[in-house]
C-alpha positions as CSV (number, residue, x, y, z in Angstrom):
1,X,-17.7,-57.7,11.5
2,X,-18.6,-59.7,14.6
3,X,-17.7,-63.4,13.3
4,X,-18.3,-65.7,16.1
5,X,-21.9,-64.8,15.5
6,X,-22.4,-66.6,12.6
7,X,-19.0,-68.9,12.5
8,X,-20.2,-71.0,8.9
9,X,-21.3,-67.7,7.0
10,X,-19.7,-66.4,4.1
11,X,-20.8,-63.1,2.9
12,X,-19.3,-62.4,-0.4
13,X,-19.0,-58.5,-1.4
14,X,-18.5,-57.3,-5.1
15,X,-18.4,-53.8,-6.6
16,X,-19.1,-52.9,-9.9
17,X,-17.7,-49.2,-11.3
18,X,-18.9,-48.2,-14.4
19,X,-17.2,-44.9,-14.5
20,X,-14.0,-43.9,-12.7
21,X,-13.2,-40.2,-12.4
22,X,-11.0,-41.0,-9.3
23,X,-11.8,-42.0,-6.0
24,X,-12.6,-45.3,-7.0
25,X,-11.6,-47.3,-3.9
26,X,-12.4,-44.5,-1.4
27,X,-16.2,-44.7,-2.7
28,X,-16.2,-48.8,-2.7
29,X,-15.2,-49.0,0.9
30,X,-17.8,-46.5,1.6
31,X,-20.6,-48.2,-0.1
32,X,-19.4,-51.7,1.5
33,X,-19.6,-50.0,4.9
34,X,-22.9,-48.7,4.1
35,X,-24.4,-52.0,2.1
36,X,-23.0,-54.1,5.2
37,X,-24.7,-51.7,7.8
38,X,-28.3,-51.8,5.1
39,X,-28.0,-55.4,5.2
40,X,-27.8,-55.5,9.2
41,X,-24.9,-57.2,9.6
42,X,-23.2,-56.9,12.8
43,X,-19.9,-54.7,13.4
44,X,-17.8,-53.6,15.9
45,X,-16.9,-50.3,14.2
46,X,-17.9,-48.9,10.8
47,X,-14.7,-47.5,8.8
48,X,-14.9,-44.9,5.8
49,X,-12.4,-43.4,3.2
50,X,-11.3,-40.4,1.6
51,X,-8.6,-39.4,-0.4
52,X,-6.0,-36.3,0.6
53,X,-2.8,-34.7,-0.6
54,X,-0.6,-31.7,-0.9
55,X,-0.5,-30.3,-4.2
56,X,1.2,-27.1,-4.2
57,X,1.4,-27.0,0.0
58,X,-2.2,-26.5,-0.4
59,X,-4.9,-29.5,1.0
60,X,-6.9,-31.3,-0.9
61,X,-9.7,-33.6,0.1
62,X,-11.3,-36.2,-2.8
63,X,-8.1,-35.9,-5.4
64,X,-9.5,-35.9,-8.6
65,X,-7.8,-38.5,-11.2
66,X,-5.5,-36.4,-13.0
67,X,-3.6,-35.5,-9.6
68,X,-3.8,-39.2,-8.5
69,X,-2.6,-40.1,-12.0
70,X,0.3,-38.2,-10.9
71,X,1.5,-39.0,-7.4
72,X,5.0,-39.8,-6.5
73,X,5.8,-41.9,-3.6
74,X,9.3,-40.8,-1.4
C-alpha cells in the first residue's frame, strides 16, 4: 500500500471464516487483496496465494485439509 499518501490513516482489516475445509489463509489474503483494491486504496503491487505440494511426486495446487493436516517439515 502507498503510505506516504495518507501518513495518519489506519486501515484495520479483519476476516471472518465460518467454515474451513483448507486453504484458509491462502483465500484471506486473496480476499484482502481484492477488498483493498474494491475499496480503492492505493498499491504498488497486488499479491495472491495458493497452496502447493508433492504428494506422491505428483503436484497439487489448493491442498485440501486432510493433506495439510499432514505435512512434515525437513
Amino acid at each position: 500500500m502507498q503510505t506516504q499518501l495518507s501518513p495518519r490513516s489506519q486501515i484495520d482489516i479483519s476476516v471472518l471464516v465460518l467454515e474451513q475445509d483448507g486453504g484458509v489463509l491462502q483465500t484471506a489474503i486473496n480476499a484482502v487483496t481484492l477488498a483493498l483494491v474494491d475499496a480503492g486504496i492505493p498499491m504498488n503491487d497486488y499479491i495472491c496465494a495458493t497452496s502447493a505440494g508433492l504428494v506422491d511426486n505428483n503436484a497439487i495446487l489448493g491442498l485440501p485439509l486432510e493433506l495439510l493436516s499432514n505435512i512434515r517439515f525437513e
